[in-house]
N, C-alpha and C positions, 0 to 999 in steps of 0.2 A: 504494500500500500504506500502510495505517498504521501508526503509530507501535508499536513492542512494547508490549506489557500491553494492548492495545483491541481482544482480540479476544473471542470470543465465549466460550472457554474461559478464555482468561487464561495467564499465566505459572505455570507449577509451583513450589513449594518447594524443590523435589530435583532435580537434572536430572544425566545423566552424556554425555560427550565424549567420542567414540573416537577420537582425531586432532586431538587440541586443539593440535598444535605445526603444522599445517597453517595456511594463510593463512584457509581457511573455519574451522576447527577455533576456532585463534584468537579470532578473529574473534566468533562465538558463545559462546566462553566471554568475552569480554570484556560484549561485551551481555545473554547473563545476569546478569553480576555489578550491571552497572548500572539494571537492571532490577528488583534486590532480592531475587534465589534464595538461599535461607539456604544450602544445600550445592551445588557445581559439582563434582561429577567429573570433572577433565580429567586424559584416558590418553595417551601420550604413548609413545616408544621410549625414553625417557630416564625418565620417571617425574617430572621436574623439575614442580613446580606453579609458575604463571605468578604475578604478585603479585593480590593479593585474600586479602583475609580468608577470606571464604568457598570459594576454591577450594581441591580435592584434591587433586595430584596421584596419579596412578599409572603405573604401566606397565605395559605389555603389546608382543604384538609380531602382529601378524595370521598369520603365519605360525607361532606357537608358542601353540597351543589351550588349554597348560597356565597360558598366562599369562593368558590371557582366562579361563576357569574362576575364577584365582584373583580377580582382577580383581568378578566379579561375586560370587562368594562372599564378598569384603569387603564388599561392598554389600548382602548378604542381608538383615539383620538392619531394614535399613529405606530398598528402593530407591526409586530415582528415580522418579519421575512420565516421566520423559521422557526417553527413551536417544535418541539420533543417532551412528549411524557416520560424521562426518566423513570418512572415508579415497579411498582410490581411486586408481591409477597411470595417466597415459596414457604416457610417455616412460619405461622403466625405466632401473637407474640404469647401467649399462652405455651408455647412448645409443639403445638401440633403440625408436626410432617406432613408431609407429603404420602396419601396413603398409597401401599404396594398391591394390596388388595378390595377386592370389594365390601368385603368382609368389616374393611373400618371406616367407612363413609359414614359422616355423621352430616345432616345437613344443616344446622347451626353452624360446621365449622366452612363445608359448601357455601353455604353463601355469605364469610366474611372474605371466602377468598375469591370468588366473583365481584364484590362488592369490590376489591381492592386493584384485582390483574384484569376485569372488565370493562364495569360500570362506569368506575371512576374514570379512566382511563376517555371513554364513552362520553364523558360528560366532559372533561376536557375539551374532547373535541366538538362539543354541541356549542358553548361555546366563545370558543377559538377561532372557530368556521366563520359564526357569526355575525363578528367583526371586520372578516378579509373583507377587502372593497375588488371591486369587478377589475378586471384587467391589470391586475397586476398580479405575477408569481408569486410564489409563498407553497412551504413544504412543511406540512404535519408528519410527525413519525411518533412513535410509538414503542417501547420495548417490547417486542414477542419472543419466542422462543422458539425454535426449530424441534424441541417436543411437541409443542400446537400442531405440527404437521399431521393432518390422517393420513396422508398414504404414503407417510414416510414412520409410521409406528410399525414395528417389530416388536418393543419389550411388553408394551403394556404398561398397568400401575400408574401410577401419580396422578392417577384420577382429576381431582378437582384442579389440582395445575394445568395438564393438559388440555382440558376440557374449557379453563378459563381462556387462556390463552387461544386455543381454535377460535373460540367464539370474539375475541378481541381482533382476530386475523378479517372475520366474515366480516364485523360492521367498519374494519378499514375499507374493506373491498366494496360496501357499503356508501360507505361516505365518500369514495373515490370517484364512485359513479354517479352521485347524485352532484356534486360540485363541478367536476366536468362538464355538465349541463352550463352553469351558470361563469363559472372558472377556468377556463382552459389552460390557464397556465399554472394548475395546482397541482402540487405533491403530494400521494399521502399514500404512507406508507407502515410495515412496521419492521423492524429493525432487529434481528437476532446480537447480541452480542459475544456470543461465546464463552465460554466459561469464566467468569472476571473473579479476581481476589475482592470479594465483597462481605459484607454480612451476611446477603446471602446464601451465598455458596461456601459458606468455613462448613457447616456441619457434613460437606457432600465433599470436599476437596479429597479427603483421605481417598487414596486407590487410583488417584485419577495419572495419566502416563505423564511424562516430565513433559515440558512443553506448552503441556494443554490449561493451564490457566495465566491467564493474561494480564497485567497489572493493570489497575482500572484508566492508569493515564495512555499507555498502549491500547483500550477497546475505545479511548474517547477520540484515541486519532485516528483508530479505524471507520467510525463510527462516520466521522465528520467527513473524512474522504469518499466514503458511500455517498452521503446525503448531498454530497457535495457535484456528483456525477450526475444524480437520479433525472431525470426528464418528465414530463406530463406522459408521457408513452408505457412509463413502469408503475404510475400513480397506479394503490390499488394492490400490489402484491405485498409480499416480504424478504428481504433482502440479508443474507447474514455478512458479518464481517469484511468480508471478502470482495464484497459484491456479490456472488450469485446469490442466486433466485433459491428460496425457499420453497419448497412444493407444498402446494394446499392440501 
């Protein structure tokens, strides 16, 4: 991958952060900054802005819709180029995993993690969307997961992960089509990262081969190099690391 800013679109002015206190969130807001973006919206549970001149902070809460409204209503007057929802739960904070089998599907703990790797995500984008003005570009993304795949599942398990994530995959592909109508020059997409040293993934690193987890500041320059390439022609799918295409 190359270096940020060398890609074919280039780096935005404006960019906003949904989970800038997030090790990816972070991580992206730090490399915006170095990168030269005059304004960084980074939204956080706390509101707290990270140092940099040019970062925002705000807050919001994924689970409180009124906060993300308002959130994007400060931003109206002249948004971002570039929104990414950083967010996403696999371990909630009570302790419960990722279940292996069917066997431990609880649906109180289904729909906190819906609520967290969907809706919210979903509501972001409701909106975000809301305030893009007609004719002009602008790129939504999203973190998904390359588990979200169905016809790239083999193992099985992790039920309400997967399952959340698929479902975050369809209402991109979703909102891709319905703004295309109105937007032709919109991105929207969602974004695998790859296995990052995060919060996270600490409980899941053990086992995994040398190589394969990524420091969060290496998936945020991947990340940005992607988004950076993406065209109105890819709006709509999901994309890992790399660039390729994620299969539905």
């Amino acid at each position: 991958m190359d270096d940020v800013g060398q890609g074919a679109i280039g780096i935005p002015r404006k960019v906003c952060v949904f989970g800038a206190s997030g090790g990816i969130g972070q991580a992206l807001c730090d490399a915006f900054a170095r990168s030269g973006c005059e304004t960084i919206y980074a939204g956080s549970r706390s509101g707290i802005a990270f140092e940099g001149e040019q970062i925002r902070g705000f807050a919001f809460d994924l689970c409180d819709e009124s906060s993300i409204a308002a959130a994007a209503e400060m931003m109206r007057a002249d948004p971002p180029e570039w929104v990414i929802a950083a967010t996403g739960v696999l371990t909630l904070a009570d302790g419960t995993g990722p279940e292996r089998t069917y066997r431990r599907l609880d649906p109180a703990s289904m729909a906190e993690v819906f609520a967290l790797n969907t809706i919210g995500p979903a509501l972001i984008a409701k909106h975000m969307l809301g305030i893009m003005p007609r004719g002009r570009a602008f790129t939504l993304a999203a973190l998904s997961a390359r588990v979200g795949s169905i016809s790239d599942n083999r193992l099985g398990g992790w039920h309400s992960y997967r399952a959340s994530k698929a479902a975050l995959n369809m209402l991109l592909r979703n909102f891709a089509l319905e703004m295309a109508r109105t937007h032709p020059g919109s991105v929207i997409v969602g974004l695998h990262p790859g296995t990052v040293d995060s919060a996270l993934s600490v409980p899941f690193q053990s086992g995994l081969a040398e190589g394969q987890l990524t420091r969060p500041q290496d998936a945020a320059q991947n990340l940005i190099g992607v988004l950076s390439r993406l065209t109105p022609a890819q709006s709509g799918r999901v994309f890992d690391f790399r660039g390729e295409e994620v299969p539905a």
